[in-house]
C-alpha positions as CSV (number, residue, x, y, z in Angstrom):
1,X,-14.2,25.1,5.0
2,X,-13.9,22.3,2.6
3,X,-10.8,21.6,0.0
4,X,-11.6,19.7,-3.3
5,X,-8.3,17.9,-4.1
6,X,-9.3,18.0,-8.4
7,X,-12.5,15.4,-7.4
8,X,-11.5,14.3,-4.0
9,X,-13.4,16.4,-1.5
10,X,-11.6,16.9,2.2
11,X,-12.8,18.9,4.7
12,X,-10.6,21.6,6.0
13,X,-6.9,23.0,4.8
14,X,-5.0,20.2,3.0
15,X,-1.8,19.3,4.7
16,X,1.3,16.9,4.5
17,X,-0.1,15.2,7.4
18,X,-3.8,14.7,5.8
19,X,-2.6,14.0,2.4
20,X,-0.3,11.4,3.9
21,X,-3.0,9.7,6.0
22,X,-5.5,9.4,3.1
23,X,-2.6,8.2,0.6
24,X,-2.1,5.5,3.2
25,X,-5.9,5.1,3.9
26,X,-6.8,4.3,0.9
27,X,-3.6,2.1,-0.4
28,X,-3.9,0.2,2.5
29,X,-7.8,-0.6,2.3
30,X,-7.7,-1.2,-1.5
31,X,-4.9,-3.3,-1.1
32,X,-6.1,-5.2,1.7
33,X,-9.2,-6.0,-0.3
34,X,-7.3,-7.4,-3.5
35,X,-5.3,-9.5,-0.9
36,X,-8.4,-11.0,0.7
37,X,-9.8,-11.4,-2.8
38,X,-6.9,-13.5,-4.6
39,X,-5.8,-15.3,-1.5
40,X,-9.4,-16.1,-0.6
41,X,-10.2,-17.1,-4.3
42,X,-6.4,-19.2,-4.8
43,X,-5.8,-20.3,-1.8
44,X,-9.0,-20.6,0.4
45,X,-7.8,-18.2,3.1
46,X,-10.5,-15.7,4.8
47,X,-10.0,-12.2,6.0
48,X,-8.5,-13.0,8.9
49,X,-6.1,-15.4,8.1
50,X,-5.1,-13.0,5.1
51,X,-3.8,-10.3,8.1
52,X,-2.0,-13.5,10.0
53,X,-0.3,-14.0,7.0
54,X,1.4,-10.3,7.0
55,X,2.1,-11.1,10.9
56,X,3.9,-14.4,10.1
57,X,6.6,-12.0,9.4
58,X,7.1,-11.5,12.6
59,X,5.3,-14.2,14.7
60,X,6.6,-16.8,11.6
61,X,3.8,-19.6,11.0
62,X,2.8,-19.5,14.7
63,X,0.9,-16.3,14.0
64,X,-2.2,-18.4,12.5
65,X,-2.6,-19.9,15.8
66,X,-2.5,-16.1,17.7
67,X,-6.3,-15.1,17.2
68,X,-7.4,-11.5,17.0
69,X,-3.6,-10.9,18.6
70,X,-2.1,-11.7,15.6
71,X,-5.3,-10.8,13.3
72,X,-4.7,-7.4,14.8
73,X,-0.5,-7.3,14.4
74,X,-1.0,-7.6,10.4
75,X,-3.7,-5.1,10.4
76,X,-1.1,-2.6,12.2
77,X,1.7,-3.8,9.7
78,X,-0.2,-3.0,7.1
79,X,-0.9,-0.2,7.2
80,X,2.0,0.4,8.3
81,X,3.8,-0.3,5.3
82,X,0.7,2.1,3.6
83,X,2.0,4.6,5.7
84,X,6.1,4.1,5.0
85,X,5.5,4.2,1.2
86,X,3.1,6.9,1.2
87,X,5.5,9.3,3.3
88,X,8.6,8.0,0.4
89,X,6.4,9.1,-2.6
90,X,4.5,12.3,-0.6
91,X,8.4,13.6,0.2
92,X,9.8,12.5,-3.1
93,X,7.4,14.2,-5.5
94,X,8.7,17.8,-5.2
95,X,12.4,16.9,-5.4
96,X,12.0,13.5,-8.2
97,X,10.6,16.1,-11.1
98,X,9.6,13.1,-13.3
99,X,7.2,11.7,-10.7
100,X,5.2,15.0,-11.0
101,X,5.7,14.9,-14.9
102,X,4.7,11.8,-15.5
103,X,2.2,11.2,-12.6
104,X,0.2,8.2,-13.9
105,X,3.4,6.0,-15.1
106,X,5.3,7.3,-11.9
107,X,2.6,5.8,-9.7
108,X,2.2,2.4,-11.6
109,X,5.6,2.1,-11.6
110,X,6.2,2.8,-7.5
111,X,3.3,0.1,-7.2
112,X,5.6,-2.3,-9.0
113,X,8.7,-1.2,-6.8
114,X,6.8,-1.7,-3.7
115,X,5.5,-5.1,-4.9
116,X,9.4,-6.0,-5.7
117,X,10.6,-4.6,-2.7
118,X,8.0,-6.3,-0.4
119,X,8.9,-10.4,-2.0
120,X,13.0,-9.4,-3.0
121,X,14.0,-8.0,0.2
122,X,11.5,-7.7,3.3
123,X,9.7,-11.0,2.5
124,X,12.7,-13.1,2.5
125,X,14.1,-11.2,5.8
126,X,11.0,-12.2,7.7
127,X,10.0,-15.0,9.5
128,X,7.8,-16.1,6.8
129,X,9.0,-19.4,4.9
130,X,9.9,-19.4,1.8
131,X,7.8,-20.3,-1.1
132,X,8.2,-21.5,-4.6
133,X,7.5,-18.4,-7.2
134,X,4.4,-18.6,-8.2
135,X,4.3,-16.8,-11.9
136,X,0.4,-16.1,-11.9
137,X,0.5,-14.6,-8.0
138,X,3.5,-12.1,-9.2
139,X,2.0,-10.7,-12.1
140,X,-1.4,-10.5,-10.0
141,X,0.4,-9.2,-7.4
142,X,2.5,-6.3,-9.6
143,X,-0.8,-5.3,-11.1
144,X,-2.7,-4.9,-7.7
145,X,0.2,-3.3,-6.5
146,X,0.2,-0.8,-9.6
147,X,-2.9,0.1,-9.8
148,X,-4.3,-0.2,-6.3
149,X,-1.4,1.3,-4.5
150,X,0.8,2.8,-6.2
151,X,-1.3,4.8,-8.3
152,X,-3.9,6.5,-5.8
153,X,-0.8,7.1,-4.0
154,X,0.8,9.2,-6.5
155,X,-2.6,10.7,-7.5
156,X,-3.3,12.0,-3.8
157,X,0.2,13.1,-3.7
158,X,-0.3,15.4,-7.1
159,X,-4.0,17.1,-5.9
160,X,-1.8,17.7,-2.6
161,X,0.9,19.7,-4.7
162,X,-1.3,20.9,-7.0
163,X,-3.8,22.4,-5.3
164,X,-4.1,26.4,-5.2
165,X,-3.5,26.7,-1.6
166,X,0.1,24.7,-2.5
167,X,1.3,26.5,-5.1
């Protein structure tokens, strides 16, 4: 038996569980590529030390000398944090009525929250140093975040809801 979530095809009975793990799938590898594509094309870094960079949160600046250890660590955070936001928006869209109204600007905008969240509060409470602002890497940033996370969040979310055997 096969469920086709509006044009996203999933085999078997959609659940809460399945919709969260392919929100947070796909969030997380989409933005995990933009990240290795900006920071490899501004700031020389490859795919690996783009993941040390999310585990100098934790490790601080030692994690670029931790190898696959700490290669591995940011790939866990990651998705991680895919997972977090994807449960907050799969839970808030039947009780929020606006993010189900508004789908589209609902998911752009919880891309832009996350983005803010992420350098405002977590960010700064890491072990990461801090950093001038960098003007072009936050609007690149927002719009990755709005359009790459975000958004297919909020769209996997709706075909969950709005699929017949949801209703």
């Amino acid at each position: 038996m096969t469920t086709t979530y509006q044009n996203l095809v999933l085999p078997g009975k959609p659940t809460a569980t399945k919709t969260i793990l392919w929100a947070t799938l796909i969030s997380g590898s989409l933005d995990a590529l933009a990240g290795v594509i900006v920071y490899l094309s501004l700031f020389g870094y490859n795919p690996f030390q783009v993941l040390q960079s999310i585990a100098e949160g934790i490790y601080g600046p030692a994690a670029f000398k931790g190898g696959l250890l700490t290669v591995s660590a940011g790939l866990v955070l990651h998705y991680f944090i895919a997972f977090v936001v994807s449960v907050i928006f799969f839970y808030a869209y039947p009780k929020i009525k606006i993010l189900s109204k508004y789908n589209v600007a609902s998911g752009l905008l919880f891309g832009a929250a996350i983005w803010l969240v992420m350098n405002l509060v977590v960010v700064p409470l890491s072990n990461i140093p801090a950093t001038p602002f960098n003007p072009l890497l936050a609007f690149i940033g927002i719009s990755w975040h709005m359009v790459l996370v975000g958004l297919p969040i909020a769209l996997i979310t709706k075909a969950f809801y709005t699929s017949t055997e949801n209703k």
